[in-house]
C-alpha positions as CSV (number, residue, x, y, z in Angstrom):
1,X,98.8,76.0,89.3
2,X,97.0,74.0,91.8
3,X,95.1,71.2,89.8
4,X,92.1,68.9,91.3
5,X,93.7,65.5,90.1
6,X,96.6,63.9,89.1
7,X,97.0,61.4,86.8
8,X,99.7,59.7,84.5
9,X,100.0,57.3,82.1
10,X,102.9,54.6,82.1
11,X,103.5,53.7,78.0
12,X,103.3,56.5,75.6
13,X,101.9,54.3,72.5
14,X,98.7,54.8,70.4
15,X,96.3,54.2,73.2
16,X,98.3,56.1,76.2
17,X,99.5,59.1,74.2
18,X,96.0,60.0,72.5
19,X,93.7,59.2,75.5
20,X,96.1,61.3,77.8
21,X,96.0,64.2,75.4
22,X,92.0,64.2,75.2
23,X,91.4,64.3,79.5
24,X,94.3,67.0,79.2
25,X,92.1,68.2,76.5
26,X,88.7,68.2,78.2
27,X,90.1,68.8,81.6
28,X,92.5,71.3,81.7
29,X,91.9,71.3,85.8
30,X,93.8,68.0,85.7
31,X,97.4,67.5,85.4
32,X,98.2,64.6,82.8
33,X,101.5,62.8,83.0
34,X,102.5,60.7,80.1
35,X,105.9,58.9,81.2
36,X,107.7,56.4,79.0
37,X,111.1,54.2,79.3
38,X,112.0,55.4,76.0
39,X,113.5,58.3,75.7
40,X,113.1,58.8,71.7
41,X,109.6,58.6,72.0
42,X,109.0,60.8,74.8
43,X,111.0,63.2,72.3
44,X,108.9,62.9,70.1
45,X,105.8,63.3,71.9
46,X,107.8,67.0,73.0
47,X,108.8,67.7,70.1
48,X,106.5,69.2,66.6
49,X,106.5,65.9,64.8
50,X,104.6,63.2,67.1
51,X,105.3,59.5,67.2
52,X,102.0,58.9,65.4
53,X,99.8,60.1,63.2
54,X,96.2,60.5,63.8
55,X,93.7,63.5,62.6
56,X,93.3,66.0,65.3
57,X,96.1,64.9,67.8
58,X,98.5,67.9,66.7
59,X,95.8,70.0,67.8
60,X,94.8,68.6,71.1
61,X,98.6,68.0,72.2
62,X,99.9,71.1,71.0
63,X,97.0,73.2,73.0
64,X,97.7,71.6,76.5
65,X,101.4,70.4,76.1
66,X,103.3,72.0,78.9
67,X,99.8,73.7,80.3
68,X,98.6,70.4,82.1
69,X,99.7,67.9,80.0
70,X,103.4,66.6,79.9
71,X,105.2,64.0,78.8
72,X,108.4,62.6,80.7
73,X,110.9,59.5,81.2
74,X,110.9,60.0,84.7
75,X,108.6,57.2,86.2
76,X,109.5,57.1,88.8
77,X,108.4,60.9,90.2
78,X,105.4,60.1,88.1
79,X,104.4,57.6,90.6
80,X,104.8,59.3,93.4
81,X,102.6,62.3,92.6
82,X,99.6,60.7,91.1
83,X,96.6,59.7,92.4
84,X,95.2,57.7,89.6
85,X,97.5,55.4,87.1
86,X,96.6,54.1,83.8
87,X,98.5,51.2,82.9
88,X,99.2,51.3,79.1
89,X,102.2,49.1,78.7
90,X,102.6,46.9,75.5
91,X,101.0,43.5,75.7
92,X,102.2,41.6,72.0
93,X,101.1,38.1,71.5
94,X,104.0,35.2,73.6
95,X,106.6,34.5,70.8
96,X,108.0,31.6,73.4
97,X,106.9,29.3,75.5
98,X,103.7,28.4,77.0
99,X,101.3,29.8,75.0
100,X,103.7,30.9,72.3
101,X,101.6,32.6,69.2
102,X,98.9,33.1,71.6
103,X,99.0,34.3,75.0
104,X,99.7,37.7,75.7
105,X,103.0,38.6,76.5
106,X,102.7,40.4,80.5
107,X,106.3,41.2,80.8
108,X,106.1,44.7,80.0
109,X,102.8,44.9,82.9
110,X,104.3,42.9,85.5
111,X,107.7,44.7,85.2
112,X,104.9,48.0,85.6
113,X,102.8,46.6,88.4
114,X,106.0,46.4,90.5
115,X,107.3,49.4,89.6
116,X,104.3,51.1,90.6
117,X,104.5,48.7,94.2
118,X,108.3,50.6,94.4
119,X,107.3,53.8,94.1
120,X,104.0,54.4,95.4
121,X,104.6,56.2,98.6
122,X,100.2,56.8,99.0
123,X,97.2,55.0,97.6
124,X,96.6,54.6,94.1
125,X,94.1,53.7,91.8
126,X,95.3,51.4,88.9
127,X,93.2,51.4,85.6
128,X,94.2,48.6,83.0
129,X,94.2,50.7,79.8
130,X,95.9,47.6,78.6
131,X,94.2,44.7,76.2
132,X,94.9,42.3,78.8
133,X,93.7,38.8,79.7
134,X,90.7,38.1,81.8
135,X,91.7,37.5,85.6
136,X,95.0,39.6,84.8
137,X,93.8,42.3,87.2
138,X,93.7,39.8,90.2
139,X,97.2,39.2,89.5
140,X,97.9,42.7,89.9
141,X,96.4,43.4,92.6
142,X,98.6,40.3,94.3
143,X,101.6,41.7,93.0
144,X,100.8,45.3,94.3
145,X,100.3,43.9,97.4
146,X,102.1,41.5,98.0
147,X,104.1,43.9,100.7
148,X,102.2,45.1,103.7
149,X,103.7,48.8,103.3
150,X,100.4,50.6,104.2
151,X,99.2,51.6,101.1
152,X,95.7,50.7,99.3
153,X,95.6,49.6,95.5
154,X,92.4,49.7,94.2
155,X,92.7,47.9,90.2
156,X,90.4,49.0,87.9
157,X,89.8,47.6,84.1
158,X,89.0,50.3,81.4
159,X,89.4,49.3,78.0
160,X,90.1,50.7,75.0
161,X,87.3,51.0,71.5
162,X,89.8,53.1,69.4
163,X,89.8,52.7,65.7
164,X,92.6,54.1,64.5
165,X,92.5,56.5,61.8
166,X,89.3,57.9,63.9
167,X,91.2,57.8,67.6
168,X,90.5,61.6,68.8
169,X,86.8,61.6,67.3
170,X,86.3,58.0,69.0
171,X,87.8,60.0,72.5
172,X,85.7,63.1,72.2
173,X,82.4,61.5,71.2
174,X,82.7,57.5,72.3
175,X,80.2,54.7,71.6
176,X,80.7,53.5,75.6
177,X,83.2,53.9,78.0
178,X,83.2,50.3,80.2
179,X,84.9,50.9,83.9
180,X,85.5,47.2,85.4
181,X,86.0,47.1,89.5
182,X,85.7,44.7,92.6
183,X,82.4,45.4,93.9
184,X,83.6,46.4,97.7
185,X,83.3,49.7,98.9
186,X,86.5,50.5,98.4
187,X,86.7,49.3,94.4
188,X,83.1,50.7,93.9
189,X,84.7,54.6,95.3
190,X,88.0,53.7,93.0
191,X,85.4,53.3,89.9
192,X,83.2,56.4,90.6
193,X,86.7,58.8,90.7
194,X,87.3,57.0,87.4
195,X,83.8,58.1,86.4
196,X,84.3,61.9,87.2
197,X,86.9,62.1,85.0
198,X,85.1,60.6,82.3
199,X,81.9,62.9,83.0
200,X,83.9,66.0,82.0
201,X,82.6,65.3,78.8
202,X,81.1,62.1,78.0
203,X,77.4,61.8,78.7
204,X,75.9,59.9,81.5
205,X,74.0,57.0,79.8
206,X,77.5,56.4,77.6
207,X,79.6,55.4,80.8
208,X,78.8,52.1,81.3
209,X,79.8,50.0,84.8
210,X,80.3,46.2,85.2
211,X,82.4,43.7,87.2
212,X,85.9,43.5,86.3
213,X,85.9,40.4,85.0
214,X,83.3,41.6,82.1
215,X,84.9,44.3,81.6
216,X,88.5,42.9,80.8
217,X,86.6,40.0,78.6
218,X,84.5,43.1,76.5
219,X,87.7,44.2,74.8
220,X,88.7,40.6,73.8
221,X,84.8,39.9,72.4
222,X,84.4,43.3,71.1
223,X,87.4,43.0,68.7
224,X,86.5,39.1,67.5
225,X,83.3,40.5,66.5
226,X,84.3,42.7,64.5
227,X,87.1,40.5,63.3
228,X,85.3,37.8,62.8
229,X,82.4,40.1,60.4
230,X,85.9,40.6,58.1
231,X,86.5,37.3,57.9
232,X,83.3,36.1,57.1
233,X,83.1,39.0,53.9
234,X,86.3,37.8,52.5
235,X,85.3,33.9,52.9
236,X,82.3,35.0,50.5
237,X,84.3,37.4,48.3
238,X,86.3,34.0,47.1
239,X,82.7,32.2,46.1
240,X,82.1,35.5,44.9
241,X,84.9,35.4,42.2
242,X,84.6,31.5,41.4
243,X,80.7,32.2,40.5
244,X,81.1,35.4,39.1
245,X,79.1,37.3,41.7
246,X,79.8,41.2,42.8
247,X,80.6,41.1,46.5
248,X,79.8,45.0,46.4
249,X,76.3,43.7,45.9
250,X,76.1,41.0,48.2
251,X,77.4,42.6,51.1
252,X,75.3,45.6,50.3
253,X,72.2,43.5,50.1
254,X,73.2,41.4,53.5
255,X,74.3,44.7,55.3
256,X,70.5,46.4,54.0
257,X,68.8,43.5,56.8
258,X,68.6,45.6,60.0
259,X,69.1,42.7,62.0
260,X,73.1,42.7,60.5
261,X,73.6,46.4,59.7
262,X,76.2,47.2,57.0
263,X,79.2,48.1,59.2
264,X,82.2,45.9,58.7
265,X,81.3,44.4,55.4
266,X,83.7,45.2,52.7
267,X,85.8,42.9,51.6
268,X,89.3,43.3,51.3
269,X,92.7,41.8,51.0
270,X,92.6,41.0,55.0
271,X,92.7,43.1,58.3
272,X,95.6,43.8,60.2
273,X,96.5,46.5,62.8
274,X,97.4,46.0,66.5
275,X,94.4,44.3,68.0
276,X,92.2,41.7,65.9
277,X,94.4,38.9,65.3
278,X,96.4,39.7,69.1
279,X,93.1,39.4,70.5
280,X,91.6,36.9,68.8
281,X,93.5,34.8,70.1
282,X,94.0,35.6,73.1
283,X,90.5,34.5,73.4
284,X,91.6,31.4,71.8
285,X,94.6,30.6,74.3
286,X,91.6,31.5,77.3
287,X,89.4,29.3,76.0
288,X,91.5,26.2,75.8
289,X,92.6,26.9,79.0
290,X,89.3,26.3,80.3
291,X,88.9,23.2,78.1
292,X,86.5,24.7,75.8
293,X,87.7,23.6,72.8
294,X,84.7,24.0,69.8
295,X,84.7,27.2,71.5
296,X,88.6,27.7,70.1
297,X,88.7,26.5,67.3
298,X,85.9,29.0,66.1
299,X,87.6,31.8,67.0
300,X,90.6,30.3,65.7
301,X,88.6,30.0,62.2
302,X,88.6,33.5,61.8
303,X,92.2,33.8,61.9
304,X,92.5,31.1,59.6
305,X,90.3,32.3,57.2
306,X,92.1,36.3,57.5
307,X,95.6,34.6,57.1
308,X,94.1,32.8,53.6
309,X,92.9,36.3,52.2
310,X,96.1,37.6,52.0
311,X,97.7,34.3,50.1
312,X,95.1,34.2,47.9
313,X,95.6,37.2,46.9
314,X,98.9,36.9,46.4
315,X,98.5,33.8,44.5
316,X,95.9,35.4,42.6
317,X,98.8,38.2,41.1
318,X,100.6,35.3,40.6
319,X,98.5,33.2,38.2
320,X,97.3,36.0,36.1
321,X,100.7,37.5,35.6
322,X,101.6,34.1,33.8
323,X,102.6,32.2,37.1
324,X,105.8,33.7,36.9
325,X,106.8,37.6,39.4
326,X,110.5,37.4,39.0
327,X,112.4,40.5,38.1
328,X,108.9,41.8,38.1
329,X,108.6,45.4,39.2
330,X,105.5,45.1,41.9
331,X,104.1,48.4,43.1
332,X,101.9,48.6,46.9
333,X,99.9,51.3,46.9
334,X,99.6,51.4,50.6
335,X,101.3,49.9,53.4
336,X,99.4,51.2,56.6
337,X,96.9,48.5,57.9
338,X,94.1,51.5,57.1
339,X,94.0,54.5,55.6
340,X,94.4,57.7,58.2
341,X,97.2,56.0,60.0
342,X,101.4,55.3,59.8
343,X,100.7,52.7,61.7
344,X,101.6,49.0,59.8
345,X,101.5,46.4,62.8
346,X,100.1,43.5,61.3
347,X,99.3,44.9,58.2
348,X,98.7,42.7,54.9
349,X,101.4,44.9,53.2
350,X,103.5,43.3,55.1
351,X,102.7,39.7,54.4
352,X,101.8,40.3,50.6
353,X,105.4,42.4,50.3
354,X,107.4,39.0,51.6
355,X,105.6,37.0,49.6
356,X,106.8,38.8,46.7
357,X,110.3,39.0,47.4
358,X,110.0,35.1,47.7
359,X,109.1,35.0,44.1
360,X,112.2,37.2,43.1
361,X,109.5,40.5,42.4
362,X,111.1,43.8,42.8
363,X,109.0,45.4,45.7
364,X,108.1,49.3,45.3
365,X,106.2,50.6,48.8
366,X,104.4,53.9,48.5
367,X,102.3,55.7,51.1
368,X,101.5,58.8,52.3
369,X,102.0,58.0,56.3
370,X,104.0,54.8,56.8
371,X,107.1,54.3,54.9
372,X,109.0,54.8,57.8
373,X,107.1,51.9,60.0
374,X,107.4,50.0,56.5
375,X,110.8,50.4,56.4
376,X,111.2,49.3,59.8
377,X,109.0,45.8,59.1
378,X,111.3,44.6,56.0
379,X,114.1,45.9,58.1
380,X,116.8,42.4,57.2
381,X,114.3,41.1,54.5
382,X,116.6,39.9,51.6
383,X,115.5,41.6,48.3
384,X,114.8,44.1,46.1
385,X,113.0,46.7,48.0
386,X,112.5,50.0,47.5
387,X,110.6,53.4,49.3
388,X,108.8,56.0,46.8
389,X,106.2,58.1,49.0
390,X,105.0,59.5,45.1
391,X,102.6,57.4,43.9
392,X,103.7,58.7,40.1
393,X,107.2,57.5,40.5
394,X,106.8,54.6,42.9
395,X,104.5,52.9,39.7
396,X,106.8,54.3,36.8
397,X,108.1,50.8,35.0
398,X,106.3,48.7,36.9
399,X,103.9,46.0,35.6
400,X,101.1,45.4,38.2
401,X,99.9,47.6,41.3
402,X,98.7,46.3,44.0
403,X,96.2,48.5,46.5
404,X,97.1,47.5,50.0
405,X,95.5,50.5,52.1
406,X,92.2,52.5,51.1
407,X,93.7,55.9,51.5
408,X,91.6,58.4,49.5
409,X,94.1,60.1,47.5
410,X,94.3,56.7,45.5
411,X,91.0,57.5,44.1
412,X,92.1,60.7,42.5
413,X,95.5,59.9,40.7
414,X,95.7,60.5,37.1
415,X,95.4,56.6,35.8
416,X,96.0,57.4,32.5
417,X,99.1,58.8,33.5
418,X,100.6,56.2,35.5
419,X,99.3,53.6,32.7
420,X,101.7,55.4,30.1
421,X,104.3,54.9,32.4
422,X,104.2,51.2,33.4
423,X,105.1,48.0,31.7
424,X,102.8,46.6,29.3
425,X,100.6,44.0,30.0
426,X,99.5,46.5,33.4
427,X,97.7,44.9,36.1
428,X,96.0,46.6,39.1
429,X,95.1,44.3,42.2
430,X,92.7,46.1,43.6
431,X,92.8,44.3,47.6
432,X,90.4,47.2,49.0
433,X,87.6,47.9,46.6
434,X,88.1,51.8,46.1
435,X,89.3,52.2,42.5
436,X,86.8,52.4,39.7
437,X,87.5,49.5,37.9
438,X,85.6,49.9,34.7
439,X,87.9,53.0,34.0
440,X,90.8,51.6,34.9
441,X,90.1,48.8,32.0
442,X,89.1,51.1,29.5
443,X,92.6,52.8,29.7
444,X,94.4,49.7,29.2
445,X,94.8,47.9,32.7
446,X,93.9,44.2,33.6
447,X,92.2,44.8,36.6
448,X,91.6,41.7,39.1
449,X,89.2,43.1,42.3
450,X,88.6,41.4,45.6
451,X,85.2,39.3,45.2
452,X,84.5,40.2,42.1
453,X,84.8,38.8,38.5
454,X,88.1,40.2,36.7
455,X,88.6,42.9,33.7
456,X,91.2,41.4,31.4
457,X,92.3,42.2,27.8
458,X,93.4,38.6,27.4
């Protein structure tokens, strides 16, 4: 088949491997490369069990896998035939040196920008899929050309809005798509291909254009808002439970002012997943690099105040279950960061699950999705831990739960149930607000909310 465009993706991760699928999706008169240096997960992108999970991406893959959309290691012959490259590489937080704990780690990009330099035998255009630092797409382009071999590179910056758990409906039906470029003739034509693709199916007025530079700094902002709306919830649910307010209430009275708007307001043990706190400070490490320091340590605040949900409610469990979780059997319901997702990076679980092995608790992880990932994250954690997807058996004999990820089939179990079955004094901890906690103390349990005045027998 002769096909109008192609195009490949280099990284085959939560951003690459969904967006791919949904232009192979929408545009079957594209081809769509997905090319990866692992082999295992290109497998598993081939294979009838993908490397993620995400409502509707069986579908989509599985409809235009091997048709016009493929997934390869070879990145090589992947450069070489396509016109357009997105660039979707993984860009963790600096664990050393300058900037360790918050600069972005470019390793994997730079390693990609000059593969691409190698390869490319024609012109390309190169859209950071990427959350990547502002100014990062100069540097690209300098790498890329670097050489005088001929061949135009024209860098373009489109960013990513996914919310996991909702990737493929935030793909097929998307707030804004934002394309960054250099505004010469030759970035502005790069940008308008970019645009064709997306006008397969998004509408006009939804595609938005800016200068690179805004573009690559809308990601960053885009996620501290919505960060920084979480943090500022979970500060309140703490005065909230010292003055025996119901955060439920005051969030839904705040969120009922159209000038705020109710989104991102429930309180919870603390947000996680692969882009709020990476990003956050990011913006951080950017803005002390141009001496703007009040500007940092704002941003920085909602970090802070995110990393103090998650010990408070740890040390929460601990002072109600007599300041003392050794031996304790401790049950998570949930370790995904949110419900709809295997996906655990940065998740709370995480944090709360160490915690507890540090007090000498005996850890039971249940979920539906992410036992593998959790396994993974305590991989060479010293302790008692064990893996129960069943949410019946995972609690059986122990003495508190602890609700960690707000995955609707929590709402549903049989409570009575899994009361009879636990140690007695029982505690629920309920860290996202989904349970109905009035129940839950009427059969028996002390139940301890987020932001909200406890239910105890004592």
């Amino acid at each position: 088949m002769n096909f109008e465009k192609h195009i490949l993706c280099i990284g085959a991760g939560y951003v690459g491997g969904p967006t791919m699928a949904m232009i192979a999706f929408k545009c079957p008169h594209y081809k769509v490369t997905v090319v990866d240096i692992n082999p295992e997960r290109i497998a598993e992108w081939n294979s009838d069990t993908l490397p993620i999970y995400e409502p509707g991406l069986d579908g989509i893959v599985k409809a235009r896998r091997g048709e016009n959309l493929f997934f390869s290691t070879e990145v090589e012959q992947g450069i070489r035939e396509s016109e357009i490259i997105f660039v979707s590489v993984n860009t963790p937080t600096k664990t050393f040196g300058a900037g360790a704990g918050m600069a972005a780690d470019l390793q994997y990009w730079d390693k990609t920008a000059r593969q691409i330099r190698e390869y490319a035998t024609s012109d390309k255009i190169i859209v950071e899929k990427s959350t990547l630092p502002v100014k990062t797409a100069q540097a690209m382009k300098r790498i890329l050309t670097c050489e005088d071999n001929g061949i135009r590179f024209d860098v373009l910056s489109n960013p990513e809005f996914l919310a996991e758990g909702t990737a493929i409906q935030d793909l097929e039906n998307p707030d804004r798509v934002l394309i960054g470029s250099t505004l010469t003739p030759s970035g502005i034509k790069a940008r308008d291909a970019l645009v064709e693709i997306y006008a397969n199916w998004v509408p006009e007025d939804r595609i938005i254009t800016s200068n690179i530079w805004s573009s690559e700094l809308s990601k960053l902002v885009a996620n501290a808002f919505l960060a920084q709306r979480i943090s500022s919830i979970n500060s309140i649910s703490a005065l909230c439970e010292k003055a025996d307010a119901d955060i439920e209430e005051v969030a839904h009275a705040v969120g009922m002012d159209s000038r705020v708007g109710n989104r991102f307001l429930n309180a919870s043990v603390g947000f996680g997943g692969s882009c709020f706190k990476k990003d956050i400070l990011n913006l951080v490490y950017l803005c002390r690099y141009y001496d703007l320091k009040e500007v940092a340590d704002y941003w920085e605040g909602v970090v802070r105040i995110n990393d103090y949900q998650k010990e408070r409610f740890l040390l929460k469990m601990l002072n109600v279950m007599f300041n003392t979780l050794a031996d304790k059997r401790i049950c998570l319901f949930g370790f995904a960061f949110k419900a709809d997702t295997g996906d655990t990076r940065e998740s709370p679980a995480i944090f709360v699950a160490e915690r507890l092995i540090e007090e000498r608790a005996r850890v039971v992880i249940s979920d539906p999705k992410a036992l593998k990932n959790a396994t993974r994250d305590l991989k060479g954690i010293a302790g008692d831990i064990s893996y129960v997807e069943d949410p019946y058996e995972a609690s059986e004999g122990c003495s508190a739960i602890a609700v960690m990820t707000e995955w609707g089939t929590y709402r549903t179990l049989d409570f009575e149930r899994i009361y009879r079955a636990m140690v007695k004094p029982a505690f629920i901890f309920d860290g996202r607000n989904i349970l109905d906690h009035r129940r839950l103390f009427e059969i028996g349990f002390n139940v301890f909310p987020i932001g909200k005045p406890g239910l105890t027998h004592f």
